[in-house]
Each structure stands twice: as structure tokens, then as C-alpha cells.
C-alpha positions as CSV (number, residue, x, y, z in Angstrom):
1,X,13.7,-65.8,-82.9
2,X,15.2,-64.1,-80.0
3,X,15.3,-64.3,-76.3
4,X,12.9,-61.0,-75.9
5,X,10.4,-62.5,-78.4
6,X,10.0,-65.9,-77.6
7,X,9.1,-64.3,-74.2
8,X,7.0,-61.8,-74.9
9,X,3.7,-61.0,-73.0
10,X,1.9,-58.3,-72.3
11,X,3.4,-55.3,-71.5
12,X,2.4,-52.2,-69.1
13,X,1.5,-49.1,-71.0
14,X,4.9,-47.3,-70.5
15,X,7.7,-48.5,-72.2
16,X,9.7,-49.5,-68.7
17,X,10.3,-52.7,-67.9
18,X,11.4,-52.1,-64.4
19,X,10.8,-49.4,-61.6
20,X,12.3,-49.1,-58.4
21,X,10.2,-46.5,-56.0
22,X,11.6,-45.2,-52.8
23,X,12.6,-48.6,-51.3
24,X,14.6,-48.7,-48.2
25,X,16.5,-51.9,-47.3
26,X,17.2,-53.3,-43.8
27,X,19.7,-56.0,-42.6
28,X,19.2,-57.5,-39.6
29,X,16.1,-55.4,-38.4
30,X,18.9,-52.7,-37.5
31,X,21.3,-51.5,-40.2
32,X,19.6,-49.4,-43.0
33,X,21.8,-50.0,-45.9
34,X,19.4,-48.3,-49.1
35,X,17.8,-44.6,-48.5
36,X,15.1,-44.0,-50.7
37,X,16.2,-45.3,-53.5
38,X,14.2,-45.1,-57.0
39,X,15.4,-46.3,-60.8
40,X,13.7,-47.0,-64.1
41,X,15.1,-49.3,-66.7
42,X,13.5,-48.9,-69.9
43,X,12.4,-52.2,-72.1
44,X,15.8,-52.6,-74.2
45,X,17.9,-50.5,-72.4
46,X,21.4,-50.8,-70.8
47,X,21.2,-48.7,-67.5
48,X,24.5,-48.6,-65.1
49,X,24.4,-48.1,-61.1
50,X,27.4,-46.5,-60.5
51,X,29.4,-45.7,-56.9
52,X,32.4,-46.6,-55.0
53,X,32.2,-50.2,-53.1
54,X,29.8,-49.9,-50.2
55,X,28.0,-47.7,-51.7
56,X,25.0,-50.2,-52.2
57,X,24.7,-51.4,-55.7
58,X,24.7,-54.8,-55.0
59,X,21.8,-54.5,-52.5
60,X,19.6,-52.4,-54.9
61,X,20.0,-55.5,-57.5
62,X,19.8,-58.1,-54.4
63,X,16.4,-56.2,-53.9
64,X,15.0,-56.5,-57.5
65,X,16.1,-59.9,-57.3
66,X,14.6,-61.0,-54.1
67,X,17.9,-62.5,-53.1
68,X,18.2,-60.3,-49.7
69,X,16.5,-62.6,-47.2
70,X,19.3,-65.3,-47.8
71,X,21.6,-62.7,-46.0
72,X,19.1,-61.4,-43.3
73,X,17.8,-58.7,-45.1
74,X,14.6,-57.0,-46.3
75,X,13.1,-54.0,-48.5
76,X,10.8,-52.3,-45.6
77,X,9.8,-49.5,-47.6
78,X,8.7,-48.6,-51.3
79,X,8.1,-50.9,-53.7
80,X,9.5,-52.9,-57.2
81,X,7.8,-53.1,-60.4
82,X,9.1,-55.6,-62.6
83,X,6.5,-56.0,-66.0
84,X,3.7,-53.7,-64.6
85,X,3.3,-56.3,-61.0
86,X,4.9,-55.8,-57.8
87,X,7.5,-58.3,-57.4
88,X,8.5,-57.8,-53.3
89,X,6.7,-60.9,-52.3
90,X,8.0,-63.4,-55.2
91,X,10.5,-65.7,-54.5
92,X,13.4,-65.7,-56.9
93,X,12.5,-68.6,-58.8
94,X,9.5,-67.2,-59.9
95,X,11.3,-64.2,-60.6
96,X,13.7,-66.0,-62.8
97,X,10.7,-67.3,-64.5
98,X,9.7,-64.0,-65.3
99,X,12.0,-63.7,-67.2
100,X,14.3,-61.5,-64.4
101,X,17.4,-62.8,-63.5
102,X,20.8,-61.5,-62.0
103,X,24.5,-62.6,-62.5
104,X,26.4,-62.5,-59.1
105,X,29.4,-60.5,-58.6
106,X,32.5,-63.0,-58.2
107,X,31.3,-65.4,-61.3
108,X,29.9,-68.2,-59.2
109,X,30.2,-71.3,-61.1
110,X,30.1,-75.1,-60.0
111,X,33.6,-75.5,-60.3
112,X,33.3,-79.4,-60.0
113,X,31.0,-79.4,-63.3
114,X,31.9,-78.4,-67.1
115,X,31.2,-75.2,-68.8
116,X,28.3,-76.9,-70.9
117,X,26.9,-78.5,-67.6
118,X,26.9,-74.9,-65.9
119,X,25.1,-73.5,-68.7
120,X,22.5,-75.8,-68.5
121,X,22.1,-75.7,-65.0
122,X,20.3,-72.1,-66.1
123,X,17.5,-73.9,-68.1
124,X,16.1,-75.8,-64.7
125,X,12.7,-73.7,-64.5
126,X,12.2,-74.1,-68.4
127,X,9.7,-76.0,-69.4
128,X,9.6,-75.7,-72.8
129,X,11.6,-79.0,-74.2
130,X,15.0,-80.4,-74.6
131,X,14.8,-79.5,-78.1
132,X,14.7,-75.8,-77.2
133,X,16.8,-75.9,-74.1
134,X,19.6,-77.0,-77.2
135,X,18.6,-74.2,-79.8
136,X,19.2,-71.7,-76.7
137,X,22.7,-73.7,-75.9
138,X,24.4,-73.4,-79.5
139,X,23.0,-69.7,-79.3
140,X,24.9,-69.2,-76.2
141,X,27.8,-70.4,-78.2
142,X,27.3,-68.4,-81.0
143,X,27.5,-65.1,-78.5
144,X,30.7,-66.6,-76.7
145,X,32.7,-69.0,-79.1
146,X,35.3,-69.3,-76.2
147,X,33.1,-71.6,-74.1
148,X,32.6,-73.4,-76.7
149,X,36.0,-74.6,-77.2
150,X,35.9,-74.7,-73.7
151,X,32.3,-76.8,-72.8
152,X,34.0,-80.1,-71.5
153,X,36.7,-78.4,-69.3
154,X,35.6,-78.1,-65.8
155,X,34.3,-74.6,-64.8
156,X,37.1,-74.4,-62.1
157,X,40.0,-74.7,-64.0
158,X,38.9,-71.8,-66.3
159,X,40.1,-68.5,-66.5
160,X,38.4,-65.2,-64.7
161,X,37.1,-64.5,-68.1
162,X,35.8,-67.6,-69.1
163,X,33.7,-67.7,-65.8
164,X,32.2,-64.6,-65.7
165,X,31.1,-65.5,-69.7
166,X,29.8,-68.7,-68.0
167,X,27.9,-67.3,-65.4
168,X,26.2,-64.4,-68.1
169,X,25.2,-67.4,-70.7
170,X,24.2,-69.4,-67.9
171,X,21.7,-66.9,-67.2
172,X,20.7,-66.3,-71.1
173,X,19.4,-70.3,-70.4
174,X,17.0,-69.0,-68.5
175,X,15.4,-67.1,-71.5
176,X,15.7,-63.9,-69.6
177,X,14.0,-60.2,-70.4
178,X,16.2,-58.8,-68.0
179,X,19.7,-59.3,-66.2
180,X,21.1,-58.0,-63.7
181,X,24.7,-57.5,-63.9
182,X,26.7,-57.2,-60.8
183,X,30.3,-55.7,-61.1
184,X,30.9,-57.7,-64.7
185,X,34.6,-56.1,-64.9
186,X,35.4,-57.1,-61.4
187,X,39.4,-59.0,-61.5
188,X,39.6,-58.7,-65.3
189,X,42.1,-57.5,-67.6
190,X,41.2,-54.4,-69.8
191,X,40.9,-56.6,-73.0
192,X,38.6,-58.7,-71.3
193,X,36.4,-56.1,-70.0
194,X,35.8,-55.0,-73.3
195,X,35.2,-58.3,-74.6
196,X,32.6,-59.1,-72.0
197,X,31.0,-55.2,-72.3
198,X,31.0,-55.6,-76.4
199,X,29.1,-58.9,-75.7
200,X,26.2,-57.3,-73.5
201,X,26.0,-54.8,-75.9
202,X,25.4,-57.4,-78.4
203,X,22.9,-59.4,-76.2
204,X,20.9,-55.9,-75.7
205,X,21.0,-55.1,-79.4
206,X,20.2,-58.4,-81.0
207,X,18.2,-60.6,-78.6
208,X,16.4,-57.6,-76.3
209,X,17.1,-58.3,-73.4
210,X,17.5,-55.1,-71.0
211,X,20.3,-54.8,-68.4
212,X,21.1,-53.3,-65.3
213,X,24.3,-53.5,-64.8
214,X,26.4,-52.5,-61.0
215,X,29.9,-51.4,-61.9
216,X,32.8,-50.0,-60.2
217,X,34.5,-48.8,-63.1
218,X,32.6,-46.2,-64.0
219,X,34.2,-45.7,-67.5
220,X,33.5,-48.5,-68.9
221,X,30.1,-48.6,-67.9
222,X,29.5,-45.5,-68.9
223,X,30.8,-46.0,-72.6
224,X,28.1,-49.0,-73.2
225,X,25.3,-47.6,-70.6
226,X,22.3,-45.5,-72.2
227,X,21.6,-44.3,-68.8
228,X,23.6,-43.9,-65.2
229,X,22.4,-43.5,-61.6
230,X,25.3,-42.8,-59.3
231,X,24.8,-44.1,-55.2
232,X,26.7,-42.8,-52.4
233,X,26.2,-44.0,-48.9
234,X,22.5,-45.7,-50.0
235,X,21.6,-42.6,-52.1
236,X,20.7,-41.6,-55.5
237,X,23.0,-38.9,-55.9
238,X,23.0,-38.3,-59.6
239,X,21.4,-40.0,-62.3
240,X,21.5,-38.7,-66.0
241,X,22.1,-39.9,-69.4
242,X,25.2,-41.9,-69.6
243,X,26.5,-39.0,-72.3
244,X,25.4,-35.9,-69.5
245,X,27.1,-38.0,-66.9
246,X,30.3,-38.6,-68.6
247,X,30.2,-35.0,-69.1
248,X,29.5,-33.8,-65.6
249,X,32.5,-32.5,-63.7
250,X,32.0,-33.7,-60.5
251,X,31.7,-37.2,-62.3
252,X,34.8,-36.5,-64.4
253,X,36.9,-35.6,-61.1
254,X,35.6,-38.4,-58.5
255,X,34.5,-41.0,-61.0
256,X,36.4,-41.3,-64.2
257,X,40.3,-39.8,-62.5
258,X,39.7,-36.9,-64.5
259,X,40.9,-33.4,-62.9
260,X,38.7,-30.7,-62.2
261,X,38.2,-27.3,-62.6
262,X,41.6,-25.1,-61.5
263,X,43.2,-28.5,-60.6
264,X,47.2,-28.0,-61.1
265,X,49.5,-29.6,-59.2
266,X,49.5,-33.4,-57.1
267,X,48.6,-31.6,-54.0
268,X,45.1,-30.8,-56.0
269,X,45.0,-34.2,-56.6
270,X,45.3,-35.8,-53.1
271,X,43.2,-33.7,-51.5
272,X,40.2,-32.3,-53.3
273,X,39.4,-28.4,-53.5
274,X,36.4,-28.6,-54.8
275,X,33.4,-30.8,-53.0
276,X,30.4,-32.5,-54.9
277,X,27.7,-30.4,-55.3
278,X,25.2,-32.3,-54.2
279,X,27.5,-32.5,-50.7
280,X,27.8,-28.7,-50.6
């Protein structure tokens, strides 16, 4: 059975599994970091928030998660739709129960503990039985057969790859719908950017479970995404189908390194000739 089924409850009537409408977010009562900013992810989809760093994709996923008021901030506008309810007022845990959950950018593990304790620090708000919480484990596993050999080596003296695998199976413990994915290729090598990528891919495909990944390198992302929304400076600037976007010039030229239009010489390429349209 997988994770998607043996969580399964009603659904709304449109096949989305979250919305994000209009929401502005505030830190510290003065600085306005999000702009009207409005997504959909649809139920077993891989959708990719795209944008330089600062650009606020880890405070659109610290707003879905309700992890904002740790760091003095709030969404004071709009609203979040997570499974047909308005999820603004929940507290995280009850988020994570859910079935909504996000990965943090930096792969926070408990360094002091072991792969296989880390992991099942993601089953704490199950209450299902030890017996499932172990069926869920091996499938972890199964998905990443590197922790595995790993499980008894403390989480600290792994490698960047082994801790960002760490901190996406310890959310799968959690039995999750959805995840939230924040910069996944963040300090890794190519090889295992692919390898982590190939694994959501496989997560989506064979246990359901919907992402929404934030990514710097837009690539990547948008090689495994269904579905992109690119923010500048707290704005939806362009959204689009992941094959549209990887198509789009101005996403070729300021996104992916690619040159332009009428681009010929290095002097083209340190200073742009041609702005982005939706600047003009």
C-alpha cells in the first residue's frame, strides 16, 4: 500500500491538493517580504518555485508550513488551502498530521543521533503502531539503500548527500500527502542532484505523494517539475508548464545561462540588452 493511500480521506471536488491565494507575508510587523502571491499544486504533481535567493521561496513554503512565527513572521493577507480547509491558524504539528510536511533547506539532522534514529524521529505524531512505523522504515530503505548501509552511523559524520536523503525519508515517516522541498540541490555535486531528483520523482510516481519543491537551479528543477512559478522580489512573475517555461526566452537567458536573442559577444553577456518582459 502506499504512502498516498493509506492516507487517503476525502478530497475537495477539484483535483488540487493545495492553493495559495493572494497571501502577503510580514516580518516583524514592518518588512513585507511576499506580494500577492498565489500557486496551485495539483494532487500528484511535482510543482517548482523558481527565483534567484531572496527572491522569497523559502517564505512562500514557511507560509504553507506555518513555520513563519518561529522567525517573527506572519501571512496578513490571503489565505492557504491545504485539502479543501484553510490551514493559516494550524500549528505545524497538526499540519504534519495532515499529512503536509516540509524538508528544510540546509538538511537539518540531529547530528549527535544515527541515520535510523533520525528517521524515526519523523514518525512522533503517528499513531498507528510500532509494527507500521517499521513497514514505513524498510520502505524508506528501499527508496534510499544508502542509508541503509548507513543507519548506525551518526547523522553528523555523513556526507551532504546522505543528509539531505535523511532529512526527505525522515519526512516520508511522517506518512505525508505532500512535501515541501526547500532548495534539495543546495551544496551537492551534479551526480548527487540527480540522484536525489530521480528519487522524488520516484516517491511522486509510486507512493503519490505531491511536491513543492523551492530550487535555485532552475534546470534541474525544471527537467523533473510538471509545473513552474518563477518569484522575483516577492512576486509571481511567471508561472507555466515546466515544458513552456523551459522554452521561454527570457527564462532561457536569466534562468538556465542560456543566450538570448541577437546575443554575440561577452559584452552581451555581462550586461543584458534585452530586459524581462514582464519588467519592460
Amino acid at each position: 500500500m502506499s504512502i498516498a493511500e493509506a492516507t487517503e480521506q476525502q478530497a475537495p471536488a477539484e483535483d488540487t491538493i493545495l492553493s495559495v491565494n493572494n497571501i502577503e507575508v510580514i516580518y516583524n510587523h514592518v518588512i513585507l517580504v511576499l506580494k500577492g502571491v498565489s500557486l496551485t499544486v495539483p494532487r500528484g504533481g511535482i510543482v517548482a518555485i523558481l527565483g534567484a535567493n531572496g527572491a522569497g521561496k523559502t517564505t512562500t513554503l514557511k507560509a504553507i508550513s506555518n513555520l513563519l512565527h518561529a522567525e517573527r513572521g506572519e501571512v496578513t493577507k490571503g489565505s492557504i488551502v491545504f485539502e479543501g480547509q484553510q490551514i493559516e491558524s494550524q500549528t505545524p504539528n497538526d499540519l504534519v498530521r495532515q499529512g503536509c510536511i516540509q524538508v528544510m533547506e540546509g538538511r537539518h539532522c540531529f547530528g549527535h543521533l544515527t541515520i535510523q534514529e533520525n528517521l524515526l524521529t519523523g514518525a512522533f505524531t503517528r499513531r498507528d503502531g510500532n509494527a507500521a512505523i517499521k513497514r514505513d522504515l524498510e520502505m524508506v530503505y528501499d527508496y534510499f539503500p544508502r542509508l541503509r548501509e548507513r543507519r548506525s552511523s551518526q547523522a553528523g559524520y555523513t556526507s551532504g548527500g546522505e543528509q539531505q536523503m535523511t532529512a526527505i525519508g525522515r519526512a516520508l515517516m511522517s506518512k505525508p500527502k505532500m512535501i515541501l522541498l526547500d532548495e534539495p540541490s543546495m551544496g551537492l555535486a551534479p551526480q548527487l542532484q540527480e540522484e536525489i531528483f530521480e528519487i522524488v520523482r520516484k516517491l511522486n510516481e509510486q507512493e503519490g505523494v505531491s511536491f513543492l519543491l523551492a530550487e535555485q537551479n532552475t534546470n534541474i528543477a525544471l527537467r523533473y517539475a510538471t509545473y513552474g512559478y518563477i518569484l522575483e522580489s516577492g512576486r509571481i512573475v511567471l508561472d507555466g508548464e515546466a515544458s513552456e517555461l523551459r522554452e521561454n526566452e527570457d527564462v532561457k537567458e536569466f534562468y538556465l545561462g542560456v543566450g538570448g536573442e541577437g546575443r554575440k559577444s561577452f559584452r552581451d553577456v555581462k550586461h543584458y540588452k534585452r530586459r524581462k518582459r514582464w519588467l519592460a
